[in-house]
Rosetta silent file (secondary structure, phi, psi, omega in degrees, C-alpha in Angstrom):
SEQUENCE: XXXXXXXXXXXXXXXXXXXXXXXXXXXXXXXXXXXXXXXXXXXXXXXXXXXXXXXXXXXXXXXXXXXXXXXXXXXXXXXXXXXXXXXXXXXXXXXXXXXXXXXXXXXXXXXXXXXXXXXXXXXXXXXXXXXXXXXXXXXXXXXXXXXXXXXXXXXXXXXX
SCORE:     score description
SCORE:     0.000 S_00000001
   1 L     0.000  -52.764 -169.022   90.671   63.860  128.715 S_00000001
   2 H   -61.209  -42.671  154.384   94.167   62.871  127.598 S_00000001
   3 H     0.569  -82.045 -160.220   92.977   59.619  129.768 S_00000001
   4 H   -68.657  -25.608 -162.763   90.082   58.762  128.094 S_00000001
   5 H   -80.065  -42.370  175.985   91.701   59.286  124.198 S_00000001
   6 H   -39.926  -79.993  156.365   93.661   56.692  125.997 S_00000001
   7 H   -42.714  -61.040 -163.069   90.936   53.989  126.931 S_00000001
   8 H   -71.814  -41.466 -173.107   89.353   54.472  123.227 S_00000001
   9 H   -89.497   11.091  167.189   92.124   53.888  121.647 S_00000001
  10 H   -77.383  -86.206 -147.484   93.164   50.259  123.805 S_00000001
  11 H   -79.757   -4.951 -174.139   89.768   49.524  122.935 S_00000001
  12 H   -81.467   -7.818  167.182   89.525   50.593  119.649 S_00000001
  13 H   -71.251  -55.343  179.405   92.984   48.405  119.210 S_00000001
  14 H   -61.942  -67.367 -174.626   91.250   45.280  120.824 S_00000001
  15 H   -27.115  -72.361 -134.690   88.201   45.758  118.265 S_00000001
  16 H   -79.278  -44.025  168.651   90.335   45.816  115.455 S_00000001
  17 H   -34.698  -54.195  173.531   92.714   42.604  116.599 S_00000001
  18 H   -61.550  -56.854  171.559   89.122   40.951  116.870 S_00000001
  19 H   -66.677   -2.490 -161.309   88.722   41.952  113.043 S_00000001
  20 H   -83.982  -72.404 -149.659   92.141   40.904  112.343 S_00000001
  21 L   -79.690  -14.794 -172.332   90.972   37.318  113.813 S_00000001
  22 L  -110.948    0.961 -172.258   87.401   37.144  112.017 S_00000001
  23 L   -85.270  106.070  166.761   88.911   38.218  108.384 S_00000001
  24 L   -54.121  -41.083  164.220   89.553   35.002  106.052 S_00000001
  25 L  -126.072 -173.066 -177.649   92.597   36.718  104.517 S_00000001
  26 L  -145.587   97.172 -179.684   94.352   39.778  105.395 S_00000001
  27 E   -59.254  125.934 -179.990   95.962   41.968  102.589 S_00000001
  28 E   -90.552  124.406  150.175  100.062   42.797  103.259 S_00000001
  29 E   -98.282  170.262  169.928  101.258   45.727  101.397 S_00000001
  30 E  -164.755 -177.148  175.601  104.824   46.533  100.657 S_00000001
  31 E  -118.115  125.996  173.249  107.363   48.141   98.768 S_00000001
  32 E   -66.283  129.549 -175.411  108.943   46.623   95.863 S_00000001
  33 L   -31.885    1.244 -172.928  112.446   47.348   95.642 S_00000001
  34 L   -96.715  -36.259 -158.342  111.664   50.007   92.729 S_00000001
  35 L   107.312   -2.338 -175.404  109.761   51.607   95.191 S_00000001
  36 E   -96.152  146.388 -178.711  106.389   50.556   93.461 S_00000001
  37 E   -76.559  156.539  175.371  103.423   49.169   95.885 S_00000001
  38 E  -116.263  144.855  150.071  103.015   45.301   96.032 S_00000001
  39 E  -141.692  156.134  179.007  100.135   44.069   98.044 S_00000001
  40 E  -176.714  128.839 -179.141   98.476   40.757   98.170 S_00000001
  41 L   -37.403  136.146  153.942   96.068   38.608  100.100 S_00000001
  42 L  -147.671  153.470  178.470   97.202   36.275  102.770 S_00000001
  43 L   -77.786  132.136  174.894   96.168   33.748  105.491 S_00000001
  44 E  -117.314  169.305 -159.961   97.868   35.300  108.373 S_00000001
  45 E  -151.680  124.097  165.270   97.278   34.001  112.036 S_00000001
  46 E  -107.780  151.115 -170.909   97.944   36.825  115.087 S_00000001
  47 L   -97.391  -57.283  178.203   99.804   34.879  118.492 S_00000001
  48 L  -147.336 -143.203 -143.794   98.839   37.700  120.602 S_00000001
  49 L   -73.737  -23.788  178.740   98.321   41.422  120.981 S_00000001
  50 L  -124.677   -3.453 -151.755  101.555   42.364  118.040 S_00000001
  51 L  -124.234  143.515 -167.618  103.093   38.903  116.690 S_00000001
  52 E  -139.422  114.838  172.514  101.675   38.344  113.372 S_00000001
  53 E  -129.376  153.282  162.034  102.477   35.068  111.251 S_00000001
  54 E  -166.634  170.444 -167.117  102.260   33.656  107.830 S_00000001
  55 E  -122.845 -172.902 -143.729  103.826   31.148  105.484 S_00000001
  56 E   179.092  153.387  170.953  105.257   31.223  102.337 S_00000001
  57 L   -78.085  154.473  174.755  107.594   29.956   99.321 S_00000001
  58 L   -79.659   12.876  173.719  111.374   30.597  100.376 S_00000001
  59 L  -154.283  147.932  157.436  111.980   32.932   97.346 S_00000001
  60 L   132.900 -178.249 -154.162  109.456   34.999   94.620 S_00000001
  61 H   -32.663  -55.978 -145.785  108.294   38.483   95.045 S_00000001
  62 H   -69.621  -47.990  165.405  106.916   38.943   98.357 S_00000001
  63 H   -32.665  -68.566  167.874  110.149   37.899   99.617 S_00000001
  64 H   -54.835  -66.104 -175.266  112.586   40.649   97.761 S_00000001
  65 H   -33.656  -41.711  174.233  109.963   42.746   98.884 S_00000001
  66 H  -105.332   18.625  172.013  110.506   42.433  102.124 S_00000001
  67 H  -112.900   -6.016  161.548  114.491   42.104  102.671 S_00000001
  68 H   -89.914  -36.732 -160.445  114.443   45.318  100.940 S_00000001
  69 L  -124.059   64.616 -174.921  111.714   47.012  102.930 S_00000001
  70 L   -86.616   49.713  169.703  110.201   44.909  106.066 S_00000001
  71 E  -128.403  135.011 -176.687  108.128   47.111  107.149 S_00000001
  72 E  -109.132  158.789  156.539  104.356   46.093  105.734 S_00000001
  73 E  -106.762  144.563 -170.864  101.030   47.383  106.133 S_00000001
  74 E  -125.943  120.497  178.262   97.933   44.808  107.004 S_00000001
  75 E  -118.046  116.231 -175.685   94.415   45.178  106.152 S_00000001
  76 E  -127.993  159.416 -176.011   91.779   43.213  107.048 S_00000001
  77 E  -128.500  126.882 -173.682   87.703   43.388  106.428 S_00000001
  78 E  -109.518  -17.505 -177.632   85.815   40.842  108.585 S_00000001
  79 E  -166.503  133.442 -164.079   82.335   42.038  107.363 S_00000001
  80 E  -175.726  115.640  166.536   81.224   43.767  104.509 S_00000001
  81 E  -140.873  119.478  165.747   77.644   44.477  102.919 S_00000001
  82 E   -54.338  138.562 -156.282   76.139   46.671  100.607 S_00000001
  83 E  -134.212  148.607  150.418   73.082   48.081  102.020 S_00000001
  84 E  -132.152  133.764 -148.385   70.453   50.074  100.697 S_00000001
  85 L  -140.035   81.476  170.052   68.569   52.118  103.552 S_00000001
  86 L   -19.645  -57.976 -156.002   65.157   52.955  101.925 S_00000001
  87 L   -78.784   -9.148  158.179   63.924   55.566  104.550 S_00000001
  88 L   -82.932  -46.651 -156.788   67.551   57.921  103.150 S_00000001
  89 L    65.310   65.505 -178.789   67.091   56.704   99.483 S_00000001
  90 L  -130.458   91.918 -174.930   70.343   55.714  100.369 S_00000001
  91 E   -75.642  161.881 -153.943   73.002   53.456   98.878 S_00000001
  92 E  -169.225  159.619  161.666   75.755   52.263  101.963 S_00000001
  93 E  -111.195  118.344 -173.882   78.027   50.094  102.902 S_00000001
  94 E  -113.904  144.142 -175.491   77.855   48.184  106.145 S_00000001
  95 E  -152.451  169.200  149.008   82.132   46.679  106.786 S_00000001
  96 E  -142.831  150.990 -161.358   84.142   46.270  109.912 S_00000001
  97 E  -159.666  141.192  173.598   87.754   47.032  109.220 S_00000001
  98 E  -137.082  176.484  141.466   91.124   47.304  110.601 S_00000001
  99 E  -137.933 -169.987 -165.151   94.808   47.943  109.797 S_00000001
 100 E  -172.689  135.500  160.847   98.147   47.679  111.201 S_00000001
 101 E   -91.255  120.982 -178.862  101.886   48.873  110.688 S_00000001
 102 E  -155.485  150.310  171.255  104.213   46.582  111.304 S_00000001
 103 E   -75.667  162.080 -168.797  107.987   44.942  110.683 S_00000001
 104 E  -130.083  133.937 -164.153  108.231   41.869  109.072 S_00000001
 105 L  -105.724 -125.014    2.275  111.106   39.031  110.012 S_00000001
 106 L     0.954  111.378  171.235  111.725   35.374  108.568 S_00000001
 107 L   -95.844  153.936  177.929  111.827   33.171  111.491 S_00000001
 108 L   -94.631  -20.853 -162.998  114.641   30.820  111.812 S_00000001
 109 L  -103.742  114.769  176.832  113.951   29.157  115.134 S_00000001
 110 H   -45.387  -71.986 -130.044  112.458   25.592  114.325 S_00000001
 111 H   -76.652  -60.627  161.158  110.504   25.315  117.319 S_00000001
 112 H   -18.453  -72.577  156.296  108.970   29.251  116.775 S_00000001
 113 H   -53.576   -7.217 -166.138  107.794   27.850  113.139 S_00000001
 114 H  -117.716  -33.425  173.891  106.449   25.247  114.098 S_00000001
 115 H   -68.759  -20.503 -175.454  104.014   27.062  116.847 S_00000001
 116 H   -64.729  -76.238  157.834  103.235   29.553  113.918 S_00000001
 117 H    -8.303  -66.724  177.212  102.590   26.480  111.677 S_00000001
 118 H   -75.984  -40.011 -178.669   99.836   24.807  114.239 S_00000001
 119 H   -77.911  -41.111 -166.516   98.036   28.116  114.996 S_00000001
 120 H   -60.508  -22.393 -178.868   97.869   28.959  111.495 S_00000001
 121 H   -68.121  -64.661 -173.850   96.630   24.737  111.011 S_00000001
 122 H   -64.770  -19.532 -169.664   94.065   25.693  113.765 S_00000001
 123 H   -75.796  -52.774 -160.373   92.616   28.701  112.779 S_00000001
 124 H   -96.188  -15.441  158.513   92.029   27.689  109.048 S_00000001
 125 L  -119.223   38.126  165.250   92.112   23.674  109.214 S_00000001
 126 H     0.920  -62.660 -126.376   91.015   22.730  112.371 S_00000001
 127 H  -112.238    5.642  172.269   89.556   19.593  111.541 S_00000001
 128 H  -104.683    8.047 -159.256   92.999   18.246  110.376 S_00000001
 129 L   -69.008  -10.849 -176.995   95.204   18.196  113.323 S_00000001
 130 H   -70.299  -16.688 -165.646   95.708   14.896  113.464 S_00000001
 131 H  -113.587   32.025 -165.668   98.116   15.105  110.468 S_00000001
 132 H   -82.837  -58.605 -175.395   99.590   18.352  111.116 S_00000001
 133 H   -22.710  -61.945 -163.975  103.278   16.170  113.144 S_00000001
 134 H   -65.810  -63.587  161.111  103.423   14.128  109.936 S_00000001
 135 H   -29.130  -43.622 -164.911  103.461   17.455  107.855 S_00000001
 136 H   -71.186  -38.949  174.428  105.558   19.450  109.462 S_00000001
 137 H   -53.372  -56.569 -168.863  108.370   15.966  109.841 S_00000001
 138 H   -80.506  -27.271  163.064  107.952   16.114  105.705 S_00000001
 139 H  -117.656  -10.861 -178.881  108.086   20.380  105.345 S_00000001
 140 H   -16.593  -68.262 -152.970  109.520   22.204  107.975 S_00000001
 141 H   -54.416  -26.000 -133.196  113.008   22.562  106.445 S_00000001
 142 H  -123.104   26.484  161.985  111.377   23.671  102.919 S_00000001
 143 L  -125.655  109.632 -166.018  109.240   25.924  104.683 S_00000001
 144 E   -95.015  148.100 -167.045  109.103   29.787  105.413 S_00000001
 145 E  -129.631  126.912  158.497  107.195   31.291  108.360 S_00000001
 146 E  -141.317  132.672 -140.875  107.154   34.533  108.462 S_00000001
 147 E  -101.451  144.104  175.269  106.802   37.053  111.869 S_00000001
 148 E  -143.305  110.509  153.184  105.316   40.339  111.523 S_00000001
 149 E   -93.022  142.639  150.181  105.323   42.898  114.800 S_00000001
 150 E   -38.595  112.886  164.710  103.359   45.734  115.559 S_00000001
 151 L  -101.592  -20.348  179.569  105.097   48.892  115.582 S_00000001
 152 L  -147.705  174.662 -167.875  102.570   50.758  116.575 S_00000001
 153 L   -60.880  176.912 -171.313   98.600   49.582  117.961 S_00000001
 154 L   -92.710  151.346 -162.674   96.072   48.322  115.182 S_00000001
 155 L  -129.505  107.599 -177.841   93.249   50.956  114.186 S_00000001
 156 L   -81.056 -174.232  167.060   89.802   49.589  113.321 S_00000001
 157 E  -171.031  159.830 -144.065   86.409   51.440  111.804 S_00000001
 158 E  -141.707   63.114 -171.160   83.214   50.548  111.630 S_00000001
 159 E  -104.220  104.060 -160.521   80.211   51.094  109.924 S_00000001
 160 L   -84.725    0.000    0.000   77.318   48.160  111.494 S_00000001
C-alpha cells in the first residue's frame, strides 16, 4: 500500500511538471517583507524535474520579496473551461492544475544564465533563435535570471 501511495504520487508529480510546461504563465507567490502576500504572473521555464527559471529587472518588488523570504509558491493552470453539463443541470469547471513549493536563488554564474536565457527563448520565442547570441552579447550583464528549486515534489489536480 505504502508502495503504491508511492507510484501515484511520482506520477501525479510528472502530470503536474507536464502542466507546469503547457501553462503560458505561472503565478509566484511570496511574502513581502511586512509579511503581506505578493503574487504575480510570470513566464517561467522548468530545466528538469526541480530547477525552475525566470528573468527579471535587477531591483523592484519581487526582488525585496524574495531576499527577505525565498521561499515561493508556483501555480500554474494549463487548461481551463467553464462547462455546463446539461444531463446534471450543472454549471462546472473543466482545468488542469498544479503547484509547487520551492526556494528561490539569483543566479550569478554567466554561463548558468545564459542556458536559462535560451530555454526560456525556446519555449516562448522559438522562432527567434537566430538573434538570441546578439541579445544576450548586448544584456547579459543588465540581466537577472532567477533559479527556483523544488523543495518538495509538484502536486497537480484535475478535473477533464
Amino acid at each position: 500500500m505504502k508502495q503504491m501511495r508511492k507510484i501515484n504520487r511520482q506520477k501525479n508529480a510528472e502530470w503536474a511538471l507536464q502542466v507546469f510546461d503547457k501553462a503560458p504563465y505561472v503565478t509566484m507567490s511570496m511574502t513581502r517583507p511586512d509579511g503581506t502576500p505578493y503574487g504575480l504572473p510570470l513566464n517561467i521555464v522548468r530545466k528538469d524535474e526541480a530547477t525552475f527559471y525566470f528573468h527579471c529587472a535587477a531591483d523592484g518588488e519581487k526582488i525585496d520579496c524574495l531576499k527577505h523570504n525565498p521561499i515561493v509558491s508556483l501555480s500554474a493552470v494549463s487548461k481551463c473551461s467553464p462547462a455546463y453539463e446539461a444531463d446534471k443541470n450543472n454549471f462546472t469547471e473543466h482545468y488542469h492544475s498544479a503547484i509547487a513549493v520551492g526556494k528561490a536563488k539569483s543566479v550569478t554564474d554567466d554561463s548558468e544564465k545564459i542556458e536559462a536565457l535560451r530555454l526560456l527563448c525556446e519555449r516562448f520565442l522559438p522562432n527567434y533563435m537566430e538573434h538570441f547570441d546578439e541579445a544576450i552579447a548586448r544584456s547579459l550583464d543588465r540581466t537577472t535570471v532567477v533559479k527556483i528549486t523544488l523543495t518538495e515534489p509538484p502536486v497537480g489536480k484535475s478535473k477533464p
